[in-house]
TORKOL-4160 file (C-alpha; in steps of 0.2 Angstrom, whole numbers, padded with zeros to 4 digits, m for minus):
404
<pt num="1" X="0795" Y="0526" Z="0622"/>
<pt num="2" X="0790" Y="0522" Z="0605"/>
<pt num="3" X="0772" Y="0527" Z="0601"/>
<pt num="4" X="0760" Y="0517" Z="0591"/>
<pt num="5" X="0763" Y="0516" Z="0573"/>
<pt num="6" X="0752" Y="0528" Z="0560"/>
<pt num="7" X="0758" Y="0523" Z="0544"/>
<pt num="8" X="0741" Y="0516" Z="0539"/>
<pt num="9" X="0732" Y="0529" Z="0546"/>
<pt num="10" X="0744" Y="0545" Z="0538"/>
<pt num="11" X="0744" Y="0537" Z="0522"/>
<pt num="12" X="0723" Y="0535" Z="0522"/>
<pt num="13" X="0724" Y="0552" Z="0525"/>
<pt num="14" X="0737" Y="0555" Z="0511"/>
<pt num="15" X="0725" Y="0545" Z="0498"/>
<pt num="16" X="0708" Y="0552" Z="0502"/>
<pt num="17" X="0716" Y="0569" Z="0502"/>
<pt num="18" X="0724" Y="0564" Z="0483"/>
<pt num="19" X="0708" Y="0560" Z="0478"/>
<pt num="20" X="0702" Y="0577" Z="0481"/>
<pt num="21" X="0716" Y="0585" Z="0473"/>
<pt num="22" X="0715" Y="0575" Z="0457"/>
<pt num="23" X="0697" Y="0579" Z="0455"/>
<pt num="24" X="0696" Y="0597" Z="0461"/>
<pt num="25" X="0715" Y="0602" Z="0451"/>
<pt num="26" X="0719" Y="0591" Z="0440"/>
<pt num="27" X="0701" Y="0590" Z="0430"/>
<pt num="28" X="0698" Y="0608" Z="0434"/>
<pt num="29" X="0702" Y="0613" Z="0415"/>
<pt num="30" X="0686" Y="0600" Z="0410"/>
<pt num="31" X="0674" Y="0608" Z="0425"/>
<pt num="32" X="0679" Y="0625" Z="0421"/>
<pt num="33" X="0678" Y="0624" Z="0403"/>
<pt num="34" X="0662" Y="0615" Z="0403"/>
<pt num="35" X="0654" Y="0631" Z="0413"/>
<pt num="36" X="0659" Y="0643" Z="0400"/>
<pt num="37" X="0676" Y="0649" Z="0405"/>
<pt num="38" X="0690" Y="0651" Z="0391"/>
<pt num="39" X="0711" Y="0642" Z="0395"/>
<pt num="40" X="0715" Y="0661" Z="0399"/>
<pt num="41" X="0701" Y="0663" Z="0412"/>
<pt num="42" X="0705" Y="0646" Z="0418"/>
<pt num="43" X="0722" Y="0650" Z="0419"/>
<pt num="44" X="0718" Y="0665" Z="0430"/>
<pt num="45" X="0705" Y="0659" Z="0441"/>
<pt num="46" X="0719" Y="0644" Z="0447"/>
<pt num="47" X="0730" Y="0658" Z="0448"/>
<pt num="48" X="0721" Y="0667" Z="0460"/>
<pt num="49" X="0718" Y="0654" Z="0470"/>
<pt num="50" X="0734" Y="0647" Z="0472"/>
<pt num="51" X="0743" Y="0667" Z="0474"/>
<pt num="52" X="0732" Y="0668" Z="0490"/>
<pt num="53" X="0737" Y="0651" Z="0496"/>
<pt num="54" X="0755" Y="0656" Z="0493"/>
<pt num="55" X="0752" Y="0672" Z="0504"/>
<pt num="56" X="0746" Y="0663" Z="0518"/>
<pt num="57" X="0759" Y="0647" Z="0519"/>
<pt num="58" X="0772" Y="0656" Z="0526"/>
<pt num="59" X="0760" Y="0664" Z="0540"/>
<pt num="60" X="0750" Y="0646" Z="0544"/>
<pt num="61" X="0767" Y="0639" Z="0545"/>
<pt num="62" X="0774" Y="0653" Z="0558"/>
<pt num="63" X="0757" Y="0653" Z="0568"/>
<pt num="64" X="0757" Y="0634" Z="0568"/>
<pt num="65" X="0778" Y="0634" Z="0575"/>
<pt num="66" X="0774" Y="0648" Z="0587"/>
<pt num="67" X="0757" Y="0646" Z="0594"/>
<pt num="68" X="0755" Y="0628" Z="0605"/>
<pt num="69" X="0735" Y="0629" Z="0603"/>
<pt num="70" X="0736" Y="0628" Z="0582"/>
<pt num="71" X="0741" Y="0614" Z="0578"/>
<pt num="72" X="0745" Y="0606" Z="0560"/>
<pt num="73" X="0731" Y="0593" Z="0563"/>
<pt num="74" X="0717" Y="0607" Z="0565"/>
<pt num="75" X="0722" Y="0617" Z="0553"/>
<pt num="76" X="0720" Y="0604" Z="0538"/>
<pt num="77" X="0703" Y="0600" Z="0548"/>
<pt num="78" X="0697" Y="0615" Z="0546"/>
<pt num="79" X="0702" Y="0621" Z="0527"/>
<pt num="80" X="0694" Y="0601" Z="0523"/>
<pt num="81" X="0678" Y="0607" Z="0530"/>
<pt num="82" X="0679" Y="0624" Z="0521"/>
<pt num="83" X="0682" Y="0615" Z="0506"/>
<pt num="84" X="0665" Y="0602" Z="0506"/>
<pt num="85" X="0657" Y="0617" Z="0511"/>
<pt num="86" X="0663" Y="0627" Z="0497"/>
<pt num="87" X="0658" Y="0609" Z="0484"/>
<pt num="88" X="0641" Y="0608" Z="0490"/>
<pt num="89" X="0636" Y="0625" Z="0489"/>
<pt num="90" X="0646" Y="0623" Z="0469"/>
<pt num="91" X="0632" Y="0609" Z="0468"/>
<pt num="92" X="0615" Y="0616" Z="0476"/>
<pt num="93" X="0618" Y="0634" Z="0470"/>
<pt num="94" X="0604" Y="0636" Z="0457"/>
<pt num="95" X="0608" Y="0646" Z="0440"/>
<pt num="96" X="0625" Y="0650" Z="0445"/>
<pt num="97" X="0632" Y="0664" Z="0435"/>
<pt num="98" X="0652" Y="0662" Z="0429"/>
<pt num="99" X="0656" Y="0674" Z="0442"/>
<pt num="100" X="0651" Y="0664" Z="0456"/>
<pt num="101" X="0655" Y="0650" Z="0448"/>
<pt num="102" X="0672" Y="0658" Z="0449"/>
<pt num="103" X="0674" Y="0663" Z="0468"/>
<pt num="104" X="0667" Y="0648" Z="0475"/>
<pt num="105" X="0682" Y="0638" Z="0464"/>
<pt num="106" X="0694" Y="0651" Z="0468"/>
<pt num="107" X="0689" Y="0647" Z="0487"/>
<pt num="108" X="0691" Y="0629" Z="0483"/>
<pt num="109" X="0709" Y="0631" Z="0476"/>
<pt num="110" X="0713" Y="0641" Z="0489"/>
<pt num="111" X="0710" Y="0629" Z="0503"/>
<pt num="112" X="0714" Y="0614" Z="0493"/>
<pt num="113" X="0733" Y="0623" Z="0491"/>
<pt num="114" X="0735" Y="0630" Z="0506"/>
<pt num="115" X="0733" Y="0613" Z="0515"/>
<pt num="116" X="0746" Y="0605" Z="0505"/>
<pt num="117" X="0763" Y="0608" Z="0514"/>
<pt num="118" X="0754" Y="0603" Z="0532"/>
<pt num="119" X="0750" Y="0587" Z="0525"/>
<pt num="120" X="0766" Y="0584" Z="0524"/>
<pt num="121" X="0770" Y="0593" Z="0539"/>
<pt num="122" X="0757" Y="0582" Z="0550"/>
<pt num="123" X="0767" Y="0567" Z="0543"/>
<pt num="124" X="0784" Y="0575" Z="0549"/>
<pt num="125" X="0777" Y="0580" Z="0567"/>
<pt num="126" X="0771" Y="0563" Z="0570"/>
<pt num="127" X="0790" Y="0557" Z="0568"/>
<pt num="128" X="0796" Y="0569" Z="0577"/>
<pt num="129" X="0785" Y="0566" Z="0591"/>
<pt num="130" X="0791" Y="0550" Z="0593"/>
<pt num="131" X="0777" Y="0539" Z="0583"/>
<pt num="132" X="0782" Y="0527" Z="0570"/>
<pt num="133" X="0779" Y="0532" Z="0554"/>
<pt num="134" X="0784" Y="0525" Z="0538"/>
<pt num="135" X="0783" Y="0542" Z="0528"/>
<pt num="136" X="0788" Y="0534" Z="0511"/>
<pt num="137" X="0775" Y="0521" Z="0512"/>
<pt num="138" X="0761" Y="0532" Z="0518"/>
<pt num="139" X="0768" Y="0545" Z="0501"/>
<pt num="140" X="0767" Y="0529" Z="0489"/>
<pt num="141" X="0746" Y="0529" Z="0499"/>
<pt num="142" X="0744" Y="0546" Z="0492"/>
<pt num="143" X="0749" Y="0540" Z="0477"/>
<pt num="144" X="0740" Y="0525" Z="0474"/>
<pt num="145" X="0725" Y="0536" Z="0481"/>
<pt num="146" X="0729" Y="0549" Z="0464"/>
<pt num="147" X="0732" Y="0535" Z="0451"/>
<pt num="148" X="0713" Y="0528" Z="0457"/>
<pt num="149" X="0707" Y="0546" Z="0456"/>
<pt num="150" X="0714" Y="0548" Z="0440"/>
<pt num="151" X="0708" Y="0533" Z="0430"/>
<pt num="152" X="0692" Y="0532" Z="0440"/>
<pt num="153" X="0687" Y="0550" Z="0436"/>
<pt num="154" X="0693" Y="0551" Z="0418"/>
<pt num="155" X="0681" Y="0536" Z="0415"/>
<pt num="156" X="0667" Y="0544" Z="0425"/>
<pt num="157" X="0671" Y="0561" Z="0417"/>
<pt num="158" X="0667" Y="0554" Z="0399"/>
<pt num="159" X="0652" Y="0544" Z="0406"/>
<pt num="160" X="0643" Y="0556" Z="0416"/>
<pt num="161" X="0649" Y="0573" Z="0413"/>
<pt num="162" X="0661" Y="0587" Z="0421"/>
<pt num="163" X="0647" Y="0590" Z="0433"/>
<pt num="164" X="0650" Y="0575" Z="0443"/>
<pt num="165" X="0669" Y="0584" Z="0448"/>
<pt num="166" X="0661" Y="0596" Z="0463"/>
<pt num="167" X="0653" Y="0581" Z="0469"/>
<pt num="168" X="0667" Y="0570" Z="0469"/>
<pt num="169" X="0678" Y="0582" Z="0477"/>
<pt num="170" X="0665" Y="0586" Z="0490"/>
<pt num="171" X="0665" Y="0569" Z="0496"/>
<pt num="172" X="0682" Y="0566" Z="0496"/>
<pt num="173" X="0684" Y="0580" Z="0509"/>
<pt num="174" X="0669" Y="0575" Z="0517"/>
<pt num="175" X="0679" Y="0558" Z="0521"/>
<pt num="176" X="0695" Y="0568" Z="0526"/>
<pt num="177" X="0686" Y="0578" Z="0539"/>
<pt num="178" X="0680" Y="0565" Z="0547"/>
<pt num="179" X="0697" Y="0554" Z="0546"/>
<pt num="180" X="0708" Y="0570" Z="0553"/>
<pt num="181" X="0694" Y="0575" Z="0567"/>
<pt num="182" X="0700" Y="0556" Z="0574"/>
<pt num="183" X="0717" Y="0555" Z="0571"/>
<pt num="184" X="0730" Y="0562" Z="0584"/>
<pt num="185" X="0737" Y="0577" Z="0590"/>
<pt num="186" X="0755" Y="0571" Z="0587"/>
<pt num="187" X="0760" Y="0593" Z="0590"/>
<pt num="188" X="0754" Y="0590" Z="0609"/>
<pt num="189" X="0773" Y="0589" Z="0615"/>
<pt num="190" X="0773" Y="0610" Z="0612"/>
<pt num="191" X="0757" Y="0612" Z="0622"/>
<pt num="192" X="0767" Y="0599" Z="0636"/>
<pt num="193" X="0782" Y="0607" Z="0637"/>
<pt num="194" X="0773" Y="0624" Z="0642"/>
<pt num="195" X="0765" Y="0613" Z="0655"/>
<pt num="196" X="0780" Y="0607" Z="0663"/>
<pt num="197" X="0787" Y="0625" Z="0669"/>
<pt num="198" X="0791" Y="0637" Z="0653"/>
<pt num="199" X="0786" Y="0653" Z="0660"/>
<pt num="200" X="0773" Y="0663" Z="0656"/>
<pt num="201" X="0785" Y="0675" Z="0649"/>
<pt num="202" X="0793" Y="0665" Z="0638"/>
<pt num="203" X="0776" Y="0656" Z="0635"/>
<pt num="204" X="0769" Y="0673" Z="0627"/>
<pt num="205" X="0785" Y="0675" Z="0617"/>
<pt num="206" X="0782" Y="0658" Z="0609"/>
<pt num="207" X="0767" Y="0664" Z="0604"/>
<pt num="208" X="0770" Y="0677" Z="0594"/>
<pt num="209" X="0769" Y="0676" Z="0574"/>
<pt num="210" X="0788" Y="0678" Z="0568"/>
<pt num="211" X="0791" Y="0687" Z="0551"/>
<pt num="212" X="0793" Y="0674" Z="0538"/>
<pt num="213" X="0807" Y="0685" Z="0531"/>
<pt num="214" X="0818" Y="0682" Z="0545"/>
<pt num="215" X="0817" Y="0662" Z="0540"/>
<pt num="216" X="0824" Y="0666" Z="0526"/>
<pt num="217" X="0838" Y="0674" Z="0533"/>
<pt num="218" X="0843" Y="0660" Z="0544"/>
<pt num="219" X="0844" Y="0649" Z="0529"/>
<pt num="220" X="0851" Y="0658" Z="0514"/>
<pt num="221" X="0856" Y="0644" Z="0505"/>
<pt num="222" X="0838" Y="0635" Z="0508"/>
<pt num="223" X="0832" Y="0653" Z="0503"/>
<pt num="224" X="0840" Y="0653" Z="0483"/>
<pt num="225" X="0837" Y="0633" Z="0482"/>
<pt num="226" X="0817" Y="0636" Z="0483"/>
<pt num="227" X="0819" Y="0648" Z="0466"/>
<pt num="228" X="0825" Y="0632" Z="0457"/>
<pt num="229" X="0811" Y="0621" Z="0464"/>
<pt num="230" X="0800" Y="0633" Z="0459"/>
<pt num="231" X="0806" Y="0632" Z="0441"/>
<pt num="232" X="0807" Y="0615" Z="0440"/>
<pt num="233" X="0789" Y="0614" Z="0447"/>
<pt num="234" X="0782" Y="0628" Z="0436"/>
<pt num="235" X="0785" Y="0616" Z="0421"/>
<pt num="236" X="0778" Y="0601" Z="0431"/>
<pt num="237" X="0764" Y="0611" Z="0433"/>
<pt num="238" X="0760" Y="0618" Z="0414"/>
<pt num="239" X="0759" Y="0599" Z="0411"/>
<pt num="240" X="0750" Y="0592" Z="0424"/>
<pt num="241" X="0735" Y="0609" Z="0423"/>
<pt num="242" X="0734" Y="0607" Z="0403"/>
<pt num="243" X="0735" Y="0589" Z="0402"/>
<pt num="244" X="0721" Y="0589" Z="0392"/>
<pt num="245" X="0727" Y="0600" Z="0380"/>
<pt num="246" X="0742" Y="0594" Z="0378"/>
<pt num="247" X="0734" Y="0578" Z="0374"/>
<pt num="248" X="0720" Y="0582" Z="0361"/>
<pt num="249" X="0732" Y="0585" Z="0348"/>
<pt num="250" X="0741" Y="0570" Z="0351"/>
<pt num="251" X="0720" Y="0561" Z="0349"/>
<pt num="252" X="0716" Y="0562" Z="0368"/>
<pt num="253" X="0702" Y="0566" Z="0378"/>
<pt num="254" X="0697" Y="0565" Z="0397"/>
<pt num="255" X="0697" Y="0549" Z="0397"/>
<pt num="256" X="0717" Y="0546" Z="0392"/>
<pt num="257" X="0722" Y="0562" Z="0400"/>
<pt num="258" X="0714" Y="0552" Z="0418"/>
<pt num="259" X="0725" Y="0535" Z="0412"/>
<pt num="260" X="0739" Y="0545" Z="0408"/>
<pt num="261" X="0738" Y="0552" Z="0425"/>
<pt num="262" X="0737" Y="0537" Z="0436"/>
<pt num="263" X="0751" Y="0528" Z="0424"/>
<pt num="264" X="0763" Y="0542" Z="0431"/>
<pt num="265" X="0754" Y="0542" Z="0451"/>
<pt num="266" X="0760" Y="0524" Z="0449"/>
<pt num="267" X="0775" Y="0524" Z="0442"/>
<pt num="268" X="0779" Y="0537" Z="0457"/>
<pt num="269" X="0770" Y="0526" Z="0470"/>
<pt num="270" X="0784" Y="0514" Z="0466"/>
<pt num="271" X="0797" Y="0527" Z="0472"/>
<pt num="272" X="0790" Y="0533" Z="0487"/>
<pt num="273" X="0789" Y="0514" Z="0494"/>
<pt num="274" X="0807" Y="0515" Z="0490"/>
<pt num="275" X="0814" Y="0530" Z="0496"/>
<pt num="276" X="0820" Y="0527" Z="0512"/>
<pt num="277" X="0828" Y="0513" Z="0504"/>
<pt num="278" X="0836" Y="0525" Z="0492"/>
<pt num="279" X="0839" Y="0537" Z="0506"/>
<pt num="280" X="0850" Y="0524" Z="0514"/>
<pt num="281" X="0862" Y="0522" Z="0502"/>
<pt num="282" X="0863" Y="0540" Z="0490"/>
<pt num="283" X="0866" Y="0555" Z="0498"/>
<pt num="284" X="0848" Y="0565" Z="0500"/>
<pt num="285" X="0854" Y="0580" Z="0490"/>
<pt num="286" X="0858" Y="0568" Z="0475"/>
<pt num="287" X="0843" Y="0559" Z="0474"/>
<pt num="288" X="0835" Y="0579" Z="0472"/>
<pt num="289" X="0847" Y="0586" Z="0461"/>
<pt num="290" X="0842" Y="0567" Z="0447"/>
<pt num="291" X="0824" Y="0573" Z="0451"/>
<pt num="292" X="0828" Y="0590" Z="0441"/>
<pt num="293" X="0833" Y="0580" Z="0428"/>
<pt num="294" X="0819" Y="0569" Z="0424"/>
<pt num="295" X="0809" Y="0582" Z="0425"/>
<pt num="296" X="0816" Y="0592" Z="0412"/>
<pt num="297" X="0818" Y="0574" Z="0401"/>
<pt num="298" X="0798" Y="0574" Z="0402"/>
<pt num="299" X="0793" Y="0588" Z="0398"/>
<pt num="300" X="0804" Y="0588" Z="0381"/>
<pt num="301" X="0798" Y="0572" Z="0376"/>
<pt num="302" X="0780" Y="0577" Z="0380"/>
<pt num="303" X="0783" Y="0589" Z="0366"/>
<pt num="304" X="0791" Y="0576" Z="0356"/>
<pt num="305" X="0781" Y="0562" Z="0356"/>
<pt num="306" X="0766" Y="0561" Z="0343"/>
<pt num="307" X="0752" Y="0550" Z="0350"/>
<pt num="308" X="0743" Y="0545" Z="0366"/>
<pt num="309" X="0754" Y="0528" Z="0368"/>
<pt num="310" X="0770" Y="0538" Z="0366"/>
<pt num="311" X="0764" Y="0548" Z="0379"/>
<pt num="312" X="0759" Y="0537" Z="0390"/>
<pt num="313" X="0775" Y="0529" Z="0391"/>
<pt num="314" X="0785" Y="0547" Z="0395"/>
<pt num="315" X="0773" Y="0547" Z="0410"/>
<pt num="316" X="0784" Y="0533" Z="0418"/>
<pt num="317" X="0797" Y="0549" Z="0420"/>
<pt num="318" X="0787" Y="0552" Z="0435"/>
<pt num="319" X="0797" Y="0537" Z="0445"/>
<pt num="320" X="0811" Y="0547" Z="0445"/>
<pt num="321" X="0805" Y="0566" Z="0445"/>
<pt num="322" X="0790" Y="0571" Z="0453"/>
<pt num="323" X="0793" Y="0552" Z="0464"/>
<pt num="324" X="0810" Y="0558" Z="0470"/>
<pt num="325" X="0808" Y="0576" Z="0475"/>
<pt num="326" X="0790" Y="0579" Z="0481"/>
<pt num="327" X="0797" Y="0567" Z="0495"/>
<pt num="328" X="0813" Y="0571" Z="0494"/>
<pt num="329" X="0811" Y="0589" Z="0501"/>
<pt num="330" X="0799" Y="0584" Z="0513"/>
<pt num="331" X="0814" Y="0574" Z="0520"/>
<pt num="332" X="0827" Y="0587" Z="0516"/>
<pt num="333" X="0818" Y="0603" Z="0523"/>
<pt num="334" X="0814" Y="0593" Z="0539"/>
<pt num="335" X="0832" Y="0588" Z="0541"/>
<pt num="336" X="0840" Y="0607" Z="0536"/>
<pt num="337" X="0831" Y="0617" Z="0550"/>
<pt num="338" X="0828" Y="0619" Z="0569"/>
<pt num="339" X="0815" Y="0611" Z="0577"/>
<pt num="340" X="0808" Y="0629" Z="0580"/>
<pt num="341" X="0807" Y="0630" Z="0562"/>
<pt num="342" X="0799" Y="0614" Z="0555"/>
<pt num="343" X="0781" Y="0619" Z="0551"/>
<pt num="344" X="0791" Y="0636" Z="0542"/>
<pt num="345" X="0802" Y="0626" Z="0533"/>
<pt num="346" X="0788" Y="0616" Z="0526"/>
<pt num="347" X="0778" Y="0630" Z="0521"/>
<pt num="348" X="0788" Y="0639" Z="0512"/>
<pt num="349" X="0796" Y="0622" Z="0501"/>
<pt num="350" X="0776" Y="0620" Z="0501"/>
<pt num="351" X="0773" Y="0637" Z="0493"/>
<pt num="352" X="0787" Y="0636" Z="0480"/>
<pt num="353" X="0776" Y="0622" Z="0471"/>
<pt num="354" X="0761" Y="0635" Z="0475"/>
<pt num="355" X="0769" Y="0649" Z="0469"/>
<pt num="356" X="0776" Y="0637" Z="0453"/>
<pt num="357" X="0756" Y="0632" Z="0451"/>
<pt num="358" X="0749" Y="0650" Z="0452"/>
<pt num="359" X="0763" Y="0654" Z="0436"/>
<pt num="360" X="0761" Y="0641" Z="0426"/>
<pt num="361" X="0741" Y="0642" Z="0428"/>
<pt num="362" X="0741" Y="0661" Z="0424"/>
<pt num="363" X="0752" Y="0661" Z="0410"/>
<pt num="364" X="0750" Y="0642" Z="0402"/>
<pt num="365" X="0732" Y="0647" Z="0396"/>
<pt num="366" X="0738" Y="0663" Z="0390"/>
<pt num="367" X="0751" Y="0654" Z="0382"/>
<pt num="368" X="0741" Y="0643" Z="0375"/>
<pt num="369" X="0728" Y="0652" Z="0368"/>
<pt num="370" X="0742" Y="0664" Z="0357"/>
<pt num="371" X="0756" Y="0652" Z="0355"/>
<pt num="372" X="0750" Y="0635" Z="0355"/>
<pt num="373" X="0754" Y="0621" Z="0365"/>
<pt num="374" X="0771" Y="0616" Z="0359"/>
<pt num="375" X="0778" Y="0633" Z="0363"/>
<pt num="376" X="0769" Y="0631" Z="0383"/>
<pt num="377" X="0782" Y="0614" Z="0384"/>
<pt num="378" X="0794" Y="0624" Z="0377"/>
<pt num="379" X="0794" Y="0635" Z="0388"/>
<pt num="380" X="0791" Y="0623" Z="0402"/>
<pt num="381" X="0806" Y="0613" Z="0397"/>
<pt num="382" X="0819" Y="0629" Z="0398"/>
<pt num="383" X="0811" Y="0634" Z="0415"/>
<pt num="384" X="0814" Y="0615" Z="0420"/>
<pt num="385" X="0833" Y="0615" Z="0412"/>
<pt num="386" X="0836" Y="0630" Z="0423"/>
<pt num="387" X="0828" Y="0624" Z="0439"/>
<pt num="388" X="0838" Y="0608" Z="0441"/>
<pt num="389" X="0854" Y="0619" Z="0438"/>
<pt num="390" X="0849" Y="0629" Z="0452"/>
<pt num="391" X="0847" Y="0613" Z="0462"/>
<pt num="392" X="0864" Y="0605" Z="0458"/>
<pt num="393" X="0872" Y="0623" Z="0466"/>
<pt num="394" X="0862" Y="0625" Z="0482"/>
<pt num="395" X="0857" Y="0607" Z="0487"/>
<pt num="396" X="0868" Y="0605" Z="0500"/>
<pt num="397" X="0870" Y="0586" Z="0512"/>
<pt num="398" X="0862" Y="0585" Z="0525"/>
<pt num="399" X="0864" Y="0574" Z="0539"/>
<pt num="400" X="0851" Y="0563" Z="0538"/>
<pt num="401" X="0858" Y="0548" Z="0552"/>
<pt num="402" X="0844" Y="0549" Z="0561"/>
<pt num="403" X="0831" Y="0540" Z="0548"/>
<pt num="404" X="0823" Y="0524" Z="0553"/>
């Protein structure tokens, strides 16, 4: 029997958790710079955080598939409450010094990017557990909840200062905690089906945390494929964390990198509305391999282009790269692997854009600060062209029947 329908309530989810992201990663070059820390150090710090988010995936992911009393639901829960913890103390902390500055971001990051693949998960579960769910409108929430965030805070940015961004954040995860604590379990059907007769034996086998190698192994294929996501994010990612100072050159400031922004969370919004509408009628693997190459498109004419208009209008790209794949592989990972595997599965296409973002944040400000921003989106454009080469090899059909 087909349980109630949690589109509205996923993509709430979806948005408030967007608005923290925007404010927390997306301005954190104007927070971080503000307190004193150099692109480099910036660079870094991301790194760091997001390195230690990528270490962890994997072994949420295999606790979350093997253990029936973690669920995805309480694990984003709890990280959303570390993360309005971690803000407030950013806030109240008198005469921080640049070190603690740092840690607490760090902290922040880390959370912020470890919950990021069991968002998506949490949509996926909810599916599987027979609840209706329209993923792609409850995506084009997110969306519309980044695009606000975007415009909104580049405005407020400019008015009130990088300070307001801890708050923000804080708030924003504040609301989530109390949205997730309400919404429902939908990973109850493993802690049923123990109920129902599986023995204890097999229920202490279940239990156990599986090597996230051996994932891997089961899905070679799968396995080669993430390199080329993580490519083709790693250039996504060099724009998206030096927006700003990509755009100074071109006459920008905060206020245009926030328009520029929501122009593209817009433009993607539009395409996550229409995916399963998409999905319908182009193979799932095609409508991925097109994403690589918009991506790739963008971030050349991002070098190219010479003003703040010109670059606004090269953020509409986003329809068809970043709109396409973020939900494209949420679709196609949850269609290539066992049900045994699903929270694994989106883990590990999770970490490639963590492991993407820890790169490009280490080596962008680096880059940056010795090269200059044109050879950063040089670099990113190469790493994009040899992504979505990648892709077009491994991205294999899948049967995807069974969508609504």
């Amino acid at each position: 029997m087909k349980k109630k329908n949690l589109t509205i309530y996923y993509g709430l989810i979806m948005a408030i958790y967007s608005l923290g992201f925007v404010t927390m990663s997306a301005f954190s070059s104007v927070f971080l710079l503000d307190v004193g820390f150099s692109n480099g150090q910036v660079g870094t710090l991301l790194a760091l955080g997001g390195l230690l988010a990528a270490l962890l995936q994997p072994l949420t992911g295999s606790l979350i598939d093997k253990n029936p009393k973690v669920s995805t639901r309480k694990v984003v829960l709890l990280l959303s409450a570390a993360i309005v913890a971690i803000g407030l103390l950013i806030i109240f902390i008198p005469g921080k010094t640049l070190a603690i500055n740092a840690v607490l971001y760090c902290l922040a990051i880390l959370c912020l990017m470890l919950a990021q693949p069991f968002m998506n998960a949490l949509g996926m579960e909810a599916l599987n557990s027979g609840y209706s769910l329209n993923f792609g409108v409850s995506r084009a929430m997110g969306s519309l909840g980044y695009a606000i965030g975007s415009y909104v805070f580049g405005i407020i940015t400019v008015a009130v200062g990088p300070k307001s961004i801890p708050i923000a954040f804080a708030i924003a995860l504040f609301v989530l905690s109390l949205i997730l604590f309400f919404y429902p379990n939908t990973g109850n059907s493993k802690e049923s089906d123990i109920k129902e007769g599986v023995k204890e034996e097999k229920s202490q086998e279940k239990t156990r945390v599986e090597n996230p190698l051996l994932f891997l192994g089961r899905y070679k294929n799968f396995s080669v494929m993430l390199i080329g996501l993580v490519l083709i994010y790693f250039s996504h990612s060099l724009l998206n964390t030096f927006a700003l100072q990509v755009l100074v050159p071109k006459g920008g400031n905060s206020e245009s990198m926030g328009t520029a922004s929501a122009i593209a969370a817009i433009c993607e919004l539009i395409t996550t509305l229409l995916f399963v509408f998409y999905m319908k009628r182009i193979k799932l693997n095609l409508l991925l391999k097109i994403s690589g190459v918009f991506f790739t498109v963008k971030t050349l004419l991002s070098l190219l282009v010479t003003s703040v208009n010109a670059f606004y209008l090269v953020q509409t790209l986003q329809m068809f790269g970043w709109g396409l794949l973020y939900t494209g592989v949420v679709f196609y990972v949850n269609f290539l692997v066992g049900e045994e595997d699903k929270a694994k599965g989106q883990a590990f296409a999770g970490m490639s854009y963590t492991v993407a973002s820890v790169l490009a944040t280490f080596f962008g400000g680096f880059i940056i600060d010795a090269l200059g921003v044109d050879m950063m989106l040089i670099m990113g454009t190469v790493s994009s062209f040899i992504g979505t080469v990648i892709l077009w090899i491994t991205c294999k059909q899948v049967d995807t029947s069974g969508i609504a």
